[in-house]
Backbone bond lengths (Angstrom), bond angles and torsions (degrees), N, CA, C in turn:
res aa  C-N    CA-C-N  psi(-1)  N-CA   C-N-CA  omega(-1)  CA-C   N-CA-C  phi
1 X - - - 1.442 - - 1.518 111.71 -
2 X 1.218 119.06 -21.17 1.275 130.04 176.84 1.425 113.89 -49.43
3 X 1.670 106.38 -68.43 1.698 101.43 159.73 1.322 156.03 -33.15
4 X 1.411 91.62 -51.31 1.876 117.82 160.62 2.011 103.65 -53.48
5 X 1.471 108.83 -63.87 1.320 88.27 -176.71 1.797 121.03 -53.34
6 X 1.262 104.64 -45.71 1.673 107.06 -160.73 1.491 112.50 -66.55
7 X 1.519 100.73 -18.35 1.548 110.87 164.86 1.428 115.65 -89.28
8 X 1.441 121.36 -20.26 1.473 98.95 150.91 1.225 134.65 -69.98
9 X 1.397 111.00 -37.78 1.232 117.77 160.49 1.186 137.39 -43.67
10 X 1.522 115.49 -42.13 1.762 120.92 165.28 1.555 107.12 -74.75
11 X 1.437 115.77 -21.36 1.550 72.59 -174.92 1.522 98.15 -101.87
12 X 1.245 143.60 -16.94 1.155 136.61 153.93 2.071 122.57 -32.12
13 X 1.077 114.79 -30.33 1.248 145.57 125.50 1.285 129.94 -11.79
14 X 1.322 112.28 -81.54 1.168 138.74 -177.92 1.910 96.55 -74.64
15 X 1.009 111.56 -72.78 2.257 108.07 -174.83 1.237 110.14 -75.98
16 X 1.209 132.02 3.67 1.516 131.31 -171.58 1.529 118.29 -120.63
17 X 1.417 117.60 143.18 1.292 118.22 174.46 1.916 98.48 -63.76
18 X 1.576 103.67 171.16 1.766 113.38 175.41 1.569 114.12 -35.86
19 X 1.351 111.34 -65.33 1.444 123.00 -146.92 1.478 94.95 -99.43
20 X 1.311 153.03 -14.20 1.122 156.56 174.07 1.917 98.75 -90.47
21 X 1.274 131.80 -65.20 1.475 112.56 147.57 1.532 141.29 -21.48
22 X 1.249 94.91 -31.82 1.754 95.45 -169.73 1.906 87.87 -91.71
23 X 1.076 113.75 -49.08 1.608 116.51 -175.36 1.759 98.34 -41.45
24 X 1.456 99.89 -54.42 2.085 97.93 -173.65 1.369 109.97 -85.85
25 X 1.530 116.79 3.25 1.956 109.76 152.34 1.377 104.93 -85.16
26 X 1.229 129.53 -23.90 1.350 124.35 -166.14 1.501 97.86 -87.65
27 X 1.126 122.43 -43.12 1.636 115.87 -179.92 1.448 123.42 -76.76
28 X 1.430 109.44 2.83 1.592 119.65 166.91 1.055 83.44 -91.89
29 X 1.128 139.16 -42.12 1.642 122.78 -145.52 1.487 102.26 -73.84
30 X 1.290 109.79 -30.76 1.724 117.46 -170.84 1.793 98.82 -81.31
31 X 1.283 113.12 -37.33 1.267 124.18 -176.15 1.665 114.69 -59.38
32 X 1.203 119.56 -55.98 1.657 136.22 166.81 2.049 96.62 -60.47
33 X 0.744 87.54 -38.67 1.896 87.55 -174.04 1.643 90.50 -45.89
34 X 1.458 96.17 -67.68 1.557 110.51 -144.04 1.487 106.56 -67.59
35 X 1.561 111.87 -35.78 1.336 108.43 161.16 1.601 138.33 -53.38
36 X 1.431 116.73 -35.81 0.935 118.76 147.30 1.461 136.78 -76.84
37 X 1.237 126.08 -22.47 1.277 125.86 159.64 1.659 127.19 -52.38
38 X 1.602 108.64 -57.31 0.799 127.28 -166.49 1.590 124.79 -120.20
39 X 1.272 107.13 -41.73 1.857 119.67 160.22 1.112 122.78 -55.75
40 X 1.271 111.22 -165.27 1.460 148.73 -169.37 1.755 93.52 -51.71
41 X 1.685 115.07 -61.66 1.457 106.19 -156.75 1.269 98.95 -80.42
42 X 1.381 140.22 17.72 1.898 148.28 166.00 1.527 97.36 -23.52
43 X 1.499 111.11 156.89 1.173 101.66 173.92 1.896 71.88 -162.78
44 X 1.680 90.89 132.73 1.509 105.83 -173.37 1.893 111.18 -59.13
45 X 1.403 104.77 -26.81 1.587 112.87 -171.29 1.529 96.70 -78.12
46 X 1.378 128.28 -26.92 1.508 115.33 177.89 1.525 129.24 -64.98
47 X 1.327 106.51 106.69 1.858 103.04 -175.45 1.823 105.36 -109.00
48 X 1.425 93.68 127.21 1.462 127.12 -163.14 1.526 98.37 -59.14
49 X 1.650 130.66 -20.33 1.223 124.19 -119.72 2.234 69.09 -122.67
50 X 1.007 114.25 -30.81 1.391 112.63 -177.93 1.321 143.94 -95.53
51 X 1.479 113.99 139.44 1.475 111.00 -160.92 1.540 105.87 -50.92
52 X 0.991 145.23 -16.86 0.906 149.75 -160.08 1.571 108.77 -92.40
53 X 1.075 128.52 -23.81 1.239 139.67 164.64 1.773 101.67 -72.92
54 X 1.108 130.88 -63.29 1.468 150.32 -167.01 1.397 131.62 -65.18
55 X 1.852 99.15 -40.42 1.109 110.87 176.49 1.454 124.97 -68.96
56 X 1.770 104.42 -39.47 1.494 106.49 167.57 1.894 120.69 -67.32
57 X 1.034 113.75 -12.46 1.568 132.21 176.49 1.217 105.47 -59.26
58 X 1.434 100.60 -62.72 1.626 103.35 -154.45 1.756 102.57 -77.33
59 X 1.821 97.22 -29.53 1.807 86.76 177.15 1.409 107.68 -53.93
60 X 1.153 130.04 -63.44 1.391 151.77 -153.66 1.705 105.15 -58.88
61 X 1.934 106.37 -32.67 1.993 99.63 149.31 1.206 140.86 -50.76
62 X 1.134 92.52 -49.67 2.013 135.24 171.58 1.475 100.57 -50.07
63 X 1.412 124.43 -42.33 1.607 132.65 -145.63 1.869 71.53 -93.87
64 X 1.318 115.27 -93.35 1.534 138.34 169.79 1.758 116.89 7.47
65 X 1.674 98.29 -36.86 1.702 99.87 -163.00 1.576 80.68 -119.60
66 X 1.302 145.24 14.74 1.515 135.04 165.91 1.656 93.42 -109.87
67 X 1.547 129.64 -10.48 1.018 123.55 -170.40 1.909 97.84 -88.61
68 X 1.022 94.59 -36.07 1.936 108.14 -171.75 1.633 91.26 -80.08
69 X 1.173 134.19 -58.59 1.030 107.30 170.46 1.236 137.85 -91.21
70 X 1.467 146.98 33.09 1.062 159.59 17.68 1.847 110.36 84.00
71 X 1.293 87.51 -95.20 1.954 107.14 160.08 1.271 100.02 -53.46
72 X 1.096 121.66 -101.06 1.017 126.51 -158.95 1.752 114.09 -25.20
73 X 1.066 116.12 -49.51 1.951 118.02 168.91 1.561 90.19 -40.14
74 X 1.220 99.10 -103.17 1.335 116.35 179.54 2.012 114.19 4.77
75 X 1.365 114.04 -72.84 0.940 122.47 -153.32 1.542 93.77 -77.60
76 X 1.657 125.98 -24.96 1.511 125.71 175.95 1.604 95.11 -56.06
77 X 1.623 117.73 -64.70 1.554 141.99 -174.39 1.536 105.74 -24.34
78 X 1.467 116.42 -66.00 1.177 129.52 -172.97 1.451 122.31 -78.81
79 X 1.659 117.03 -8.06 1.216 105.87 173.18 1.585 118.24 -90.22
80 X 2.090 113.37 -31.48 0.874 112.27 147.43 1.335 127.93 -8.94
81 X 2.159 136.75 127.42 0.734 107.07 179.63 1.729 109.21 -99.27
82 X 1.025 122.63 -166.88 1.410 115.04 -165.49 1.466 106.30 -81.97
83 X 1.655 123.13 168.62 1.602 116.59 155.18 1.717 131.03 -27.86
84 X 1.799 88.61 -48.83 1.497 101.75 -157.25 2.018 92.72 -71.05
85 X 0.995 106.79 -28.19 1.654 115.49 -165.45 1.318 96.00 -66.97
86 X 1.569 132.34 -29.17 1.591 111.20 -150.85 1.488 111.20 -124.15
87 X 1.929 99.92 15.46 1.709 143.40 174.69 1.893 96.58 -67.87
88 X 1.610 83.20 -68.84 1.823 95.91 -168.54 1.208 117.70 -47.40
C-alpha cells in the first residue's frame, strides 16, 4: 500500500495546484491507512494499538507532504523564466 499512496501523492503533485495536492496526499494517506487497518489488505498480525503499526504511517505522511511539496518547488523553479530570457 505504500506504493499506491506515494504515487498518489506524486501525481496529485504533478496535475494539481499546492494546497489542493496536499488535500489528495492526505486522503490517500487515510485511504491506504484504512485499507490496511481495516480492509481487504488486513493482515491478522497487524495490531492497531502499536507503535509499530503507526510509526511507519506517520513517516510515510511526512514522506507524502515533502513529496507534494517537493514538485510543487520544482515545477514553480522551472517555470520561472531564466536570467538570459528576461535580457532579450
Amino acid at each position: 500500500m505504500d506504493i499506491v499512496v506515494l504515487a498518489i501523492a506524486l501525481i496529485a503533485a504533478l496535475l494539481l495546484p499546492r494546497t489542493p495536492a496536499l488535500a489528495v496526499a492526505a486522503a490517500g494517506w487515510i485511504f491506504g491507512l484504512c485499507m490496511v487497518a481495516w480492509g481487504p489488505a488486513h493482515n491478522s498480525n497487524v495490531h492497531l494499538d502499536s507503535a509499530g503499526f503507526w510509526a511507519p504511517w506517520s513517516i510515510l505522511l511526512v514522506v507524502c507532504g515533502g513529496l507534494v511539496l517537493g514538485v510543487q518547488a520544482l515545477k514553480r523553479r522551472l517555470s520561472r523564466p531564466r536570467s538570459s530570457e528576461t535580457l532579450a
